[in-house]
C-alpha positions as MATLAB code, in Angstrom:
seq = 'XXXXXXXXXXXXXXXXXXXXXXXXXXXXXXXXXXXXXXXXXXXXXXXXXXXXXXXXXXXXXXXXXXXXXXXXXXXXXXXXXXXXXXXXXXXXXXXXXXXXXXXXXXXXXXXXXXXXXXXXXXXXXXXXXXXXXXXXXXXXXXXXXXXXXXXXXXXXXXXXXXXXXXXXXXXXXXXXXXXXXXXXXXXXXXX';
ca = [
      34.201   11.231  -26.769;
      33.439    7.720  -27.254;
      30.842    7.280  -30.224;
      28.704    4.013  -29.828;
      28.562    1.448  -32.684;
      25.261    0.541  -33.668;
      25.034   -2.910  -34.526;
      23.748   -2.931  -37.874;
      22.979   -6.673  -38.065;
      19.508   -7.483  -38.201;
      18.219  -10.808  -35.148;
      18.309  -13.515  -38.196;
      21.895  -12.507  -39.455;
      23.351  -12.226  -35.671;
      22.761  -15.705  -35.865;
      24.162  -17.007  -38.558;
      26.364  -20.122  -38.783;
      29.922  -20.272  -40.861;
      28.166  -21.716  -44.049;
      25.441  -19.099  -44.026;
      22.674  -20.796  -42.813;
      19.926  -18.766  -40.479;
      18.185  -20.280  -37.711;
      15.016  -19.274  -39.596;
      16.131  -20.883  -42.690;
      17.072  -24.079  -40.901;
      13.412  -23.889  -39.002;
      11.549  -23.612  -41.987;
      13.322  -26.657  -43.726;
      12.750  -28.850  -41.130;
       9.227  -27.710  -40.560;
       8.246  -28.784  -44.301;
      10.509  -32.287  -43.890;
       8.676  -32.682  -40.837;
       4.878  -32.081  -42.723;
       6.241  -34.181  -45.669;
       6.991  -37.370  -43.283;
       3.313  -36.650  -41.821;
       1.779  -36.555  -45.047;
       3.709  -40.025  -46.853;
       2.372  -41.302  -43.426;
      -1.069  -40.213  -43.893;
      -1.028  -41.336  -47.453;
       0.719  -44.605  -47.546;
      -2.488  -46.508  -45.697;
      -4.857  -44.606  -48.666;
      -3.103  -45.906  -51.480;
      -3.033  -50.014  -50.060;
      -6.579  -49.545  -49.790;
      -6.886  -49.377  -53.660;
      -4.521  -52.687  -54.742;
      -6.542  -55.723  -55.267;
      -7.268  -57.954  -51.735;
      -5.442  -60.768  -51.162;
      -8.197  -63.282  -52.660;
      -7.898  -61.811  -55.996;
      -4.563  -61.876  -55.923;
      -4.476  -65.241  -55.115;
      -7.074  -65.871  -57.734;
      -4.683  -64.149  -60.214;
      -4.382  -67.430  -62.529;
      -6.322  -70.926  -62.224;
      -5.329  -73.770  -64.077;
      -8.277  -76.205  -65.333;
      -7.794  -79.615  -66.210;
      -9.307  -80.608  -69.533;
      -8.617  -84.039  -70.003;
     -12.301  -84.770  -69.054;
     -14.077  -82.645  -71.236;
     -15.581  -84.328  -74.327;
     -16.000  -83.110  -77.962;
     -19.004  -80.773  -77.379;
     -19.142  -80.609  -73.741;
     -18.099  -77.483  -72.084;
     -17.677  -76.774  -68.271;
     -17.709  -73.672  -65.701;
     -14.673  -73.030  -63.357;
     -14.360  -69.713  -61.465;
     -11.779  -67.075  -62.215;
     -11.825  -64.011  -60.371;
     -14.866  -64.801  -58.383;
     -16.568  -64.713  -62.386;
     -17.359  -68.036  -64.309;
     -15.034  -69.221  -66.910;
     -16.709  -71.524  -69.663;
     -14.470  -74.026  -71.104;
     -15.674  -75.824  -74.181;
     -14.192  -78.589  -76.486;
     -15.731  -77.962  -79.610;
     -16.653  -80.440  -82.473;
     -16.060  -80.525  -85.604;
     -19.597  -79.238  -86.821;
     -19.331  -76.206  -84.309;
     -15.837  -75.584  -85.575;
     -17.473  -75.351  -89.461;
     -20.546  -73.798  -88.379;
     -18.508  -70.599  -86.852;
     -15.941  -70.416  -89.517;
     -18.506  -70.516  -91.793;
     -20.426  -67.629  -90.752;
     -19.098  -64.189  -92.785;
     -17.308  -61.688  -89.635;
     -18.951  -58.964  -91.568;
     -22.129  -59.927  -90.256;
     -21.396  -60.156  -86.858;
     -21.894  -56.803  -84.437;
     -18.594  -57.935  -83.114;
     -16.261  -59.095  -85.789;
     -13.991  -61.780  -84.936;
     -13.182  -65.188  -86.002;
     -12.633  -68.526  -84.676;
      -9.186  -68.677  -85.123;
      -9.004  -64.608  -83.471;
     -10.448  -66.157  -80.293;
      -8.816  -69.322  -79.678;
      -5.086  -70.665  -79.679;
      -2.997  -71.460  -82.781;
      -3.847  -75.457  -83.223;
      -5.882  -75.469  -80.369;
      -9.114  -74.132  -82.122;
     -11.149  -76.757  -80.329;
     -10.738  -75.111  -77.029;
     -13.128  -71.789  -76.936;
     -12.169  -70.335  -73.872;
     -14.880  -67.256  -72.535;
     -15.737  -65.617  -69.409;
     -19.515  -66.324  -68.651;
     -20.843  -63.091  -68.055;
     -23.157  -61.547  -70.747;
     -21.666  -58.641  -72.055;
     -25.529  -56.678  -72.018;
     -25.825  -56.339  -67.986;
     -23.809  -59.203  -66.561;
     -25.837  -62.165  -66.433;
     -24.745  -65.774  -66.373;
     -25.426  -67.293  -70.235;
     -26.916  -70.849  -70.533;
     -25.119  -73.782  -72.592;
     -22.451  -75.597  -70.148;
     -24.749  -77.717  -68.571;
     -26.527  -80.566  -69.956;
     -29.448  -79.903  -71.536;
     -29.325  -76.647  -71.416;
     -30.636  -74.045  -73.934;
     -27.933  -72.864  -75.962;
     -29.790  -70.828  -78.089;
     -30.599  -70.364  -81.615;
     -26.800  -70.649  -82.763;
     -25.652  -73.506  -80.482;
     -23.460  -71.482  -77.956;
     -24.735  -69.680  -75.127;
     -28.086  -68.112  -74.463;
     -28.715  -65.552  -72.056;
     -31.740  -65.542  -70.271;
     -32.093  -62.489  -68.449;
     -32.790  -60.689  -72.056;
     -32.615  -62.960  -74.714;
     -28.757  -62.680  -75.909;
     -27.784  -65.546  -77.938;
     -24.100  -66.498  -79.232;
     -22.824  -68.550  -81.345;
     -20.316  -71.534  -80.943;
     -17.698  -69.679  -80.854;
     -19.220  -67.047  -78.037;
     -19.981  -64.122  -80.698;
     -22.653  -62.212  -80.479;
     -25.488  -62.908  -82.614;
     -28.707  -61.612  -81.583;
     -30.177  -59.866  -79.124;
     -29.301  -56.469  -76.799;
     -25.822  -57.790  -75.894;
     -23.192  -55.459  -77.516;
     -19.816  -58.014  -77.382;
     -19.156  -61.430  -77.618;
     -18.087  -63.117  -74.581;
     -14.632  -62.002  -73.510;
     -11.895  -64.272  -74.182;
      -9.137  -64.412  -70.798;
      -5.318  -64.526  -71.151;
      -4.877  -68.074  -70.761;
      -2.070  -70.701  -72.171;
      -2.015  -74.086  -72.567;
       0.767  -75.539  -69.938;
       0.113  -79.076  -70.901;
      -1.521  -80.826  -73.553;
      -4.670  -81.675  -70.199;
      -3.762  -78.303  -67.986;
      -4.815  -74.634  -69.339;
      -3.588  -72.011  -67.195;
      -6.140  -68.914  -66.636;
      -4.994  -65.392  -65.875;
];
């Protein structure tokens, strides 16, 4: 009497390849290469979105000339769609900020801590208040530069000294000083 055989393979191992792979197994890997492709696709276009734009990139650096600019004139350029104050200090406003003590300033620095070795003339600053953001006065001719000769802030009353510190009212920090070189002894290069 012939006896049948019962198979005892199960459906995934009657299909199984020389190396031992299943058709399941070989669905399943696909399937999640498949979903990873889908989301790098779906991703990539999120994370462009948060890299600067083009016009800031192209802003990146800005070089100013400052063979113009006179002992005790200063001047506004734009870096970064913010103003830039340039200013070619004198003598007097050299002395007058070194002699101040950095122990009594709210933000201790000194001259020589925010300009460039044997370039202290050149104070360098963005001009943006560092209370709320507001443009400080003292570039222009005759404007008010407050009661230590810098800047003055007239949204709330900040005013710095010559060398863009802090000195009395609500602003917390003295104007920020921007990586910049000199390139030239006339060309400083922003950014």
């Amino acid at each position: 009497m012939a006896t049948l055989e019962q198979s005892t393979e199960g459906p995934d191992t009657a299909h199984q390849g020389e190396g031992g792979v299943r058709r399941r197994d070989f669905l399943n890997v696909a399937a999640v290469s498949f979903a990873g492709v889908g989301a790098v696709a779906a991703i990539a276009p999120l994370v462009t979105q948060f890299g600067p734009p083009a016009d800031v990139l192209a802003l990146a650096s800005t070089e100013v000339d400052i063979s113009k600019i006179q002992p005790g004139q200063a001047i506004k350029t734009i870096w970064r769609k913010q103003p830039v104050f340039v200013r070619n200090l004198t003598p007097q406003e050299i002395q007058a900020a070194n002699a101040t003590p950095t122990s009594s300033l709210r933000d201790p620095q000194s001259l020589a801590e925010r300009t460039k070795p044997g370039k202290q003339n050149w104070l360098i600053t963005l001009g943006v208040c560092t209370h709320l953001g507001c443009v400080p006065l003292g570039t222009g001719e005759g404007e008010n530069r407050g009661a230590f000769g810098g800047y003055f802030c007239p949204c709330h009353g900040s005013h710095y000294d010559t060398a863009g510190r802090i000195r009395q009212g609500p602003a917390p920090l003295n104007l920020v000083v921007p990586e910049y070189e000199f390139t030239s002894p006339t060309v400083v290069t922003i950014g």
